[in-house]
NUKOL-433053 format. One record per residue (C-alpha): residue number from 1; x, y, z. Coordinates in nm, 4 decimals, always signed. Example, Ala and Ser with C-alpha at 12.3 -4.5 7.8 and 13.67 -1.06 7.14 Angstrom:
<rs>
   seq         c1         c2         c3
     1    +1.2300    -0.4500    +0.7800
     2    +1.3670    -0.1060    +0.7140
</rs>
This chain:
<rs>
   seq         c1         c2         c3
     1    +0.3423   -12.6161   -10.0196
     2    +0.5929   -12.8353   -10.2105
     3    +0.7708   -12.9870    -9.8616
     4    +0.4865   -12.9852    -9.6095
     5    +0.1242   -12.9972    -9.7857
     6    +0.1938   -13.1673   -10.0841
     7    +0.5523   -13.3153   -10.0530
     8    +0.7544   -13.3567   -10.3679
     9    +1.1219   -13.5552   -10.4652
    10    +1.3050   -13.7379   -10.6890
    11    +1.1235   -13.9207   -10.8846
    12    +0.7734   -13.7767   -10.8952
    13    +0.5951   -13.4974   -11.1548
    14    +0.4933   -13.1679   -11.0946
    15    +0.2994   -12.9487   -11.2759
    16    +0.2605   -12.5693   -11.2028
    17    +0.0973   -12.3693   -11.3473
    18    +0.2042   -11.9931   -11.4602
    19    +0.5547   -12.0301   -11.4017
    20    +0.5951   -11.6303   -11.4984
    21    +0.4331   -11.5697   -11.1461
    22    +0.6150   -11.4639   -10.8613
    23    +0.4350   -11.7729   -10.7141
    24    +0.4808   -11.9760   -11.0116
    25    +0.8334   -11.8766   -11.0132
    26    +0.9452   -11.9885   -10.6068
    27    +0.7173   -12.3489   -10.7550
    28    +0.9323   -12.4049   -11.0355
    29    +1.2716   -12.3392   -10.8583
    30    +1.1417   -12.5196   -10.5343
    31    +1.0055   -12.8529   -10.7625
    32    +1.3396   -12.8578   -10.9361
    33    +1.5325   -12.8550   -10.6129
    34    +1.3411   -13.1044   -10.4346
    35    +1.4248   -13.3099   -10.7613
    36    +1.1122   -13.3572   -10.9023
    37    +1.0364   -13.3373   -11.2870
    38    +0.8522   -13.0233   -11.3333
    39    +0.6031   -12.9295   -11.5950
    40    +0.5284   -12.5791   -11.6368
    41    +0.2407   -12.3921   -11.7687
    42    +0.3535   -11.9847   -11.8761
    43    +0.1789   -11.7890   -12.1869
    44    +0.3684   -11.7131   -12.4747
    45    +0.7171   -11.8329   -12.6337
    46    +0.9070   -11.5805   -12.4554
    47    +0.7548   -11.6969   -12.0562
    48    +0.7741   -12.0574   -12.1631
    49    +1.1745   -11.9958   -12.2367
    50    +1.1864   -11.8194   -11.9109
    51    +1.0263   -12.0764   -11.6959
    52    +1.2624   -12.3252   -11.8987
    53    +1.5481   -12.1198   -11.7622
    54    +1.4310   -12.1533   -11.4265
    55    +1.4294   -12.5446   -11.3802
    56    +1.1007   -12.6560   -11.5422
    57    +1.1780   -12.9073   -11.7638
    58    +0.9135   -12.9544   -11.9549
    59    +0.7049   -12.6253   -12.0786
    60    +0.3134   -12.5973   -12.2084
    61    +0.2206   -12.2562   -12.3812
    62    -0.1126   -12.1977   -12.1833
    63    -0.1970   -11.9595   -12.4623
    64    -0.1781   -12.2394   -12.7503
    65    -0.1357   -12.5083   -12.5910
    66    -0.4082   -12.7524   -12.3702
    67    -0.1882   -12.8337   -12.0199
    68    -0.4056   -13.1342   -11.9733
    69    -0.3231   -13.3144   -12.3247
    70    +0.0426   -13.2286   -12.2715
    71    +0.0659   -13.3381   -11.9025
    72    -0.1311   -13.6735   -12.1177
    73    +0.1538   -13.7157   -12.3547
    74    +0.4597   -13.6520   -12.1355
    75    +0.3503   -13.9123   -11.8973
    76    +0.2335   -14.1686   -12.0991
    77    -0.1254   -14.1129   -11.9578
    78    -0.0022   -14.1650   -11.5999
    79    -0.0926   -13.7807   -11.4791
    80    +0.1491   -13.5854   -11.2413
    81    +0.1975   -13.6546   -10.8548
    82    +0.0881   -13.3128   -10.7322
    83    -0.0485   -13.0062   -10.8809
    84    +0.0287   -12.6351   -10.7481
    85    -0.2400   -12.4463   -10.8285
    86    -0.3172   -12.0801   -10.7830
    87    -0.4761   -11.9997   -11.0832
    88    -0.8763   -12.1329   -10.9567
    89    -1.1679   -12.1719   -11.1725
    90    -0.9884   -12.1523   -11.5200
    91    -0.7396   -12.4566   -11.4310
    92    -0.9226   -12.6398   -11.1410
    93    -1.1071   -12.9469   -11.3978
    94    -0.8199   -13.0069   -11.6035
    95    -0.5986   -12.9745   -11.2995
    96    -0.7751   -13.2535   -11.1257
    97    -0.8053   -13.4269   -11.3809
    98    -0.3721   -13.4090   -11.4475
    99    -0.3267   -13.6038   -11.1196
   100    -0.2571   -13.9606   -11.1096
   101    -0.4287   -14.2154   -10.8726
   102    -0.3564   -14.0863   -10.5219
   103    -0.2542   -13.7879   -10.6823
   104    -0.2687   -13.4360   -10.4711
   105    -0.3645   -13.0945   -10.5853
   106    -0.2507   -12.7577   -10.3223
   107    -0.3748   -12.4408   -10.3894
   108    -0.2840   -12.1212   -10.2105
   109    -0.4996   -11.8691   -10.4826
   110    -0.7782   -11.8091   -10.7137
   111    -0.6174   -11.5728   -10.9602
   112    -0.9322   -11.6620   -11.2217
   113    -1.2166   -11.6970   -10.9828
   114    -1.3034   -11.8807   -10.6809
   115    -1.5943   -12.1019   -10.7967
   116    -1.4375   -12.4503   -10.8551
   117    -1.5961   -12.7135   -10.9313
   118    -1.5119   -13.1049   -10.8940
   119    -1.6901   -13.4085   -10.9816
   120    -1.6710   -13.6179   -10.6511
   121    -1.6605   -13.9335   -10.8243
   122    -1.3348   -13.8533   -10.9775
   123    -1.2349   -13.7554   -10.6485
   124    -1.2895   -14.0346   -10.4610
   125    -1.2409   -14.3047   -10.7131
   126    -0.9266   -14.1841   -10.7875
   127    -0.8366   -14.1388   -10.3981
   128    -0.7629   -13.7502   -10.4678
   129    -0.6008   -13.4929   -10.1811
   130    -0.6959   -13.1689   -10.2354
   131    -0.4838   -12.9536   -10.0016
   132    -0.5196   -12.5868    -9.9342
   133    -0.2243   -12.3935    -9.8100
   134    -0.1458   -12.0356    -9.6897
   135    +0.2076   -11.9001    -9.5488
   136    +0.4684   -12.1357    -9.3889
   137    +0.6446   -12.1296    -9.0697
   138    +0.9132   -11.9350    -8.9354
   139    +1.1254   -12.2537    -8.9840
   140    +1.0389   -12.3078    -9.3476
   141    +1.0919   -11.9291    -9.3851
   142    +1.4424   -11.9568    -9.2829
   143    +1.4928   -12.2900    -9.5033
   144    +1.4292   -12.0919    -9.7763
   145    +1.6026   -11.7614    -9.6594
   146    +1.8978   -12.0044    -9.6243
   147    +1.8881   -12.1646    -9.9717
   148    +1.8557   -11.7843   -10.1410
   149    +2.1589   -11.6787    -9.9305
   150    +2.3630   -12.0263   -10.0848
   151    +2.2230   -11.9178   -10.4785
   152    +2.0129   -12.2281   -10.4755
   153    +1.7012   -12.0027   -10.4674
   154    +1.6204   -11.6580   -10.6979
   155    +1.3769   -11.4467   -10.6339
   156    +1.2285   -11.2774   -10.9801
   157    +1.1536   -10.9857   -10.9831
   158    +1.0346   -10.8380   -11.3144
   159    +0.9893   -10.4486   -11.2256
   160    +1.0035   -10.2139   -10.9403
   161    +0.7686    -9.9146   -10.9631
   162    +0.7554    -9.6407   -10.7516
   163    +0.4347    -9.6178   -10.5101
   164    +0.3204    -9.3290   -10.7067
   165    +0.2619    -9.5211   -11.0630
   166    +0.0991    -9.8081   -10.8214
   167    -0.2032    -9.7959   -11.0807
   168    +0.0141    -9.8547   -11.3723
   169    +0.1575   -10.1539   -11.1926
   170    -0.1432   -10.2717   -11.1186
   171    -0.2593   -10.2402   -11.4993
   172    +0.0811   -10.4648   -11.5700
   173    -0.0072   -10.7277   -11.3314
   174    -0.3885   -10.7099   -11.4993
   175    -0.2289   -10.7477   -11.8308
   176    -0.0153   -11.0260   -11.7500
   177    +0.2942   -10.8474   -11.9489
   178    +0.5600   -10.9492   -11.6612
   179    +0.7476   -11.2469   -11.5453
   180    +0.8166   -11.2768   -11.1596
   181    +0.6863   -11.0255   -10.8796
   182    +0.6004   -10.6634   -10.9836
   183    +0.7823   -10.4545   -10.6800
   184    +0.6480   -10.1192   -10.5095
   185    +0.8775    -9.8925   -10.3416
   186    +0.7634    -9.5863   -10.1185
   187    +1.0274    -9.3606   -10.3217
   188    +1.1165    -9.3152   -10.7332
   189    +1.3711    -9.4747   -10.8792
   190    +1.4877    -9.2481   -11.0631
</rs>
């Protein structure tokens, strides 16, 4: 998303929004990398710190905190280069509304809902990409494969459960009480 759809470097802004996603996580490591400044979204003090820790270098608490005003102020009203998005209908406005002029937004989810809504004039007056984006290659696969292997990448992972408390996972993931990817293994830990 952040080398082919919506390319980011030195020199341009990224904000992405919940950084304590396993998503949100690769975005924030990946923007840093590619030497962009990166703006994070994360709820609560504690995921905020975390996604600090992971590269972002600027942090909003989505839970007290409006991303739009703060993506406002740390610009100097100029907006960000590219949004990731994943998060859908709770974000999509205000994410739109983050970019700057020829600004581009990529989405790969809808975590909130899938109903977004845009007003086209924004969109075209402001010469707006919005860019959707599944898996990569088997090339970019290895690119990153290769980066994790030389410590320049981490995967996060917050818990492993066994298959067997799957529905307690699942009620962790619902609760959004984890930072990084929740992990299910066919056998118990213990």
């Amino acid at each position: 998303m952040l080398t082919e759809r919506a390319p980011v470097g030195p020199g341009s802004w990224l904000l992405v929004h919940a950084a304590g996603s396993g998503v949100g996580c690769a975005a924030v490591q990946m923007g840093r990398l590619l030497g962009a400044t990166v703006v994070a979204t994360a709820g609560g003090a504690e995921k905020c710190e975390r996604a600090r820790a992971l590269g972002a270098e600027h942090v909003v608490d989505s839970s007290r905190q409006d991303f739009l005003e703060e993506v406002k102020r740390l610009t100097a009203r100029r907006g960000v280069d590219v949004v990731f998005e994943h998060t859908g209908t709770a974000t999509w406005d205000r994410s739109v509304r983050a970019l700057v002029q020829g600004g581009r937004l990529v989405t790969c989810g809808a975590t909130s809902g899938h109903d977004a809504r845009i007003d086209l004039r924004y969109l075209f007056a402001r010469q707006i990409s919005l860019v959707g984006s599944t898996m990569g290659t088997r090339a970019e696969l290895a690119k990153v494969l290769e980066l994790a292997a030389a410590g320049r990448l981490h995967a996060v992972v917050d818990r492993v459960f066994p298959l067997a408390d799957g529905v307690h996972a699942q009620e962790v993931l619902a609760s959004r009480a984890h930072f990084g990817k929740l992990v299910l293994v066919p056998w118990d830990q213990g």
